[in-house]
N, C-alpha and C positions, 0 to 999 in steps of 0.2 A: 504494500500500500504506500503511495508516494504521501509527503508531508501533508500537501494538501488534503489530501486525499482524507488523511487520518482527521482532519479540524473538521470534517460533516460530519461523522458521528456526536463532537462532542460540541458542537453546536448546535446542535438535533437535541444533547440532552440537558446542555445548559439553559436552551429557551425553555423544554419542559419545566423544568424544574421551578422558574423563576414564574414560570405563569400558575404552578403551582401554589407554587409560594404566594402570590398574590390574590388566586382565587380563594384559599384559606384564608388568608387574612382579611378580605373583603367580605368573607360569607358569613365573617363571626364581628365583621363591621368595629374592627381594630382602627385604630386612627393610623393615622399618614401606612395605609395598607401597602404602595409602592416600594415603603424606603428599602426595603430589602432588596426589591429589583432592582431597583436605584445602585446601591450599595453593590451586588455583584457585578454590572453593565461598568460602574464605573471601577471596581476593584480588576475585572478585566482588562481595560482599558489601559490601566495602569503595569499592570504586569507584560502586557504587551510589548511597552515601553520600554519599563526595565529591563524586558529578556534580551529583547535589541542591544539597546545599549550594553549591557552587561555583560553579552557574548563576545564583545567585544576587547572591555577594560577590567575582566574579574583578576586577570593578577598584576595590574598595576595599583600598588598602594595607594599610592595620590588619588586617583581614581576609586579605589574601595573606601576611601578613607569619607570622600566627597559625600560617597553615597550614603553612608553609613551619618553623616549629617545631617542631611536630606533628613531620612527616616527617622531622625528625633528629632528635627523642628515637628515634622507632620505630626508627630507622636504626640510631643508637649503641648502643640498647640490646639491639638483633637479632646487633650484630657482636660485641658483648661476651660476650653469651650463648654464639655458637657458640665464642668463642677461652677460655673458660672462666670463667664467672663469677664477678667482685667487684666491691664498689662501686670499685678502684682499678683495674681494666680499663675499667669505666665511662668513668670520669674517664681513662685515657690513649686510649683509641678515641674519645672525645668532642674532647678536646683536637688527635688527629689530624686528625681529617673536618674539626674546624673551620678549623684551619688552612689547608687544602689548598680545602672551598670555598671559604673568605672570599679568600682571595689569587686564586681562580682566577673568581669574580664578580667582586670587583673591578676587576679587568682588563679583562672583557669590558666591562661599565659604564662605569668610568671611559675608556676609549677610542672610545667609540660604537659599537661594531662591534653594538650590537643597543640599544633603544632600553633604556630603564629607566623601563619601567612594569610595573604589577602582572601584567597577562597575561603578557609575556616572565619576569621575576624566575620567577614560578610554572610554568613552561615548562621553563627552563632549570636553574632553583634544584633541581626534583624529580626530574630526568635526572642533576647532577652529585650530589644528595646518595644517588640509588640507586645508582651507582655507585662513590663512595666507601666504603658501605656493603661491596659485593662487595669489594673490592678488600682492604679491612681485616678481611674475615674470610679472604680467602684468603693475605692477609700471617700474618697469625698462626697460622693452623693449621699453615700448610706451614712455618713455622718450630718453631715444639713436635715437629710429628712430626720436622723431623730433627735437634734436638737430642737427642732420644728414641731416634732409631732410632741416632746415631752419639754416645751419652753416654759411649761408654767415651774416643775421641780427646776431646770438651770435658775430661774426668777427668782426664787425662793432661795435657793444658797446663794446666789447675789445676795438675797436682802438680809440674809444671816451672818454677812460678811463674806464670802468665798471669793477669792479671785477669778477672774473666765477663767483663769483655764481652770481652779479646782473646780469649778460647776459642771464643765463638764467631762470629767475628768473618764468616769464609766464610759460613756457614751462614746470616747474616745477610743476607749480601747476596746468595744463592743464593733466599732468601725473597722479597725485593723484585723480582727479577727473574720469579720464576713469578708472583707474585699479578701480574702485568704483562702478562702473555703474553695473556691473553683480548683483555685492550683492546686491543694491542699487534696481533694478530692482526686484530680486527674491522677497525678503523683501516688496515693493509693491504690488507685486500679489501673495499674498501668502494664501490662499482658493479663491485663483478666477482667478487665471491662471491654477497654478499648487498645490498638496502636499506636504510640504517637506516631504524628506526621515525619517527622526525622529521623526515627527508627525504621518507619516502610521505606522514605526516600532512600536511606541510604544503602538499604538492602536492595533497591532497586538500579543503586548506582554502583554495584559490583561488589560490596563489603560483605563480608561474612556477617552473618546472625553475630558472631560474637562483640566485634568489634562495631557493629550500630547497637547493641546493646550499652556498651562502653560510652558509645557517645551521648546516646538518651539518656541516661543517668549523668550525665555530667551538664546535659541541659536541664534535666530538671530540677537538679540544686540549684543552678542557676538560676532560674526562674523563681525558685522559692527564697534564694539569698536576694537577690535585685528586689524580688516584690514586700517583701521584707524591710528591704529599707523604705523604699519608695513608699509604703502603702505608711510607717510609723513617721516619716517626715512631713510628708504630706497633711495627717493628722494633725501634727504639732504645730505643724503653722496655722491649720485652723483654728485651733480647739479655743484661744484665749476670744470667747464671743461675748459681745456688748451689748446687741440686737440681735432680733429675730432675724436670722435669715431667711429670705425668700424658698419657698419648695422648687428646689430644682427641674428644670425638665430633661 
């Protein structure tokens, strides 16, 4: 089957799917029912992009290094957005992810446990900065809503004297804990729920069962160190509240 050839099938299964998707959501009359179509049409688009390009400059540094920027502006600026935008969410969701990746690359790097070169960094680098992404939008929302949902207790250790942040001190760490649970979850069932994607990728890119083994587990410490940080930073620059904040969307 030539290249072409092979992209009818899975444009054949990708429209199904998306029109699936959409007729569920419209039939159970969910709001913005598209976004998901939305969402893959354009996460398509995108990959499209980068496979181009990136066939091109995956082992030049400079070039992975770029890329690998790119992919946490977009990151930081996606999580900032959903936990409510300012340029000073910007700057403390940036400051988190960075933290948590840079400590959680460096580690794998600086110990050899995966080589460091431009293909791995770009492998590894866009696995821990998507997932710090989720993890720091789910730290922040789930904390707004329940300082929101429970403002009258924060109110009350205000008026008994508590400083913001002791008032919401539980709440805070009740947030760290759910934005957790996904990873937390995947990480437990992981040959015995589901595959990760990086362990079929790479069996499918020539590696023994052992050695993608090797690598998924060193991704998903990663992922639970990076979100880890990201998810208790994040927190701590919200937690000291004055006002109610608005219920996030």
């Amino acid at each position: 089957m030539t290249e072409l050839g092979a992209f009818v099938p899975t444009l054949l299964c990708v429209a199904l799917l998306v029109a699936l998707t959409v007729m569920v959501l419209r039939g159970f009359k969910a709001p913005h029912s598209t976004a998901p179509a939305l969402a893959i049409l354009r996460g398509a688009a995108q990959l499209a992009v980068i496979s181009f390009v990136l066939s091109g400059v995956i082992t030049s540094p400079v070039f992975v290094g770029a890329a690998l920027l790119v992919m946490f502006a977009v990151a930081a600026v996606t999580a900032a957005r959903r936990i409510g935008w300012s340029w000073t969410r910007l700057g403390l969701v940036s400051a988190s992810m960075a933290a948590g990746i840079g400590a959680t690359l460096a580690i794998i790097f600086v110990t050899g446990a995966i080589p460091f070169t431009p293909r791995y960094a770009l492998a590894i680098g866009g696995i821990v900065i998507g997932n710090a992404m989720t993890i720091a939008t789910l730290a922040g929302l789930r904390f707004a809503e329940s300082v929101n949902d429970r403002w009258e207790e924060v109110e009350g250790w205000l008026a008994l004297g508590a400083t913001p942040r002791q008032s919401t001190r539980e709440l805070a760490h009740a947030a760290v804990y759910s934005a957790l649970i996904p990873s937390t979850d995947q990480t437990k069932t992981t040959g015995l729920v589901t595959l990760p994607g990086a362990f079929v990728g790479a069996i499918f890119g020539g590696i023994s069962p052992l050695e993608a083994g090797r690598f998924q587990i060193i991704v998903l410490a990663a992922i639970m160190a990076a979100g880890s940080i990201t998810a208790v930073m994040t927190v701590a620059a919200l937690a000291p509240v004055r006002v109610r904040p608005g219920r996030p969307r």
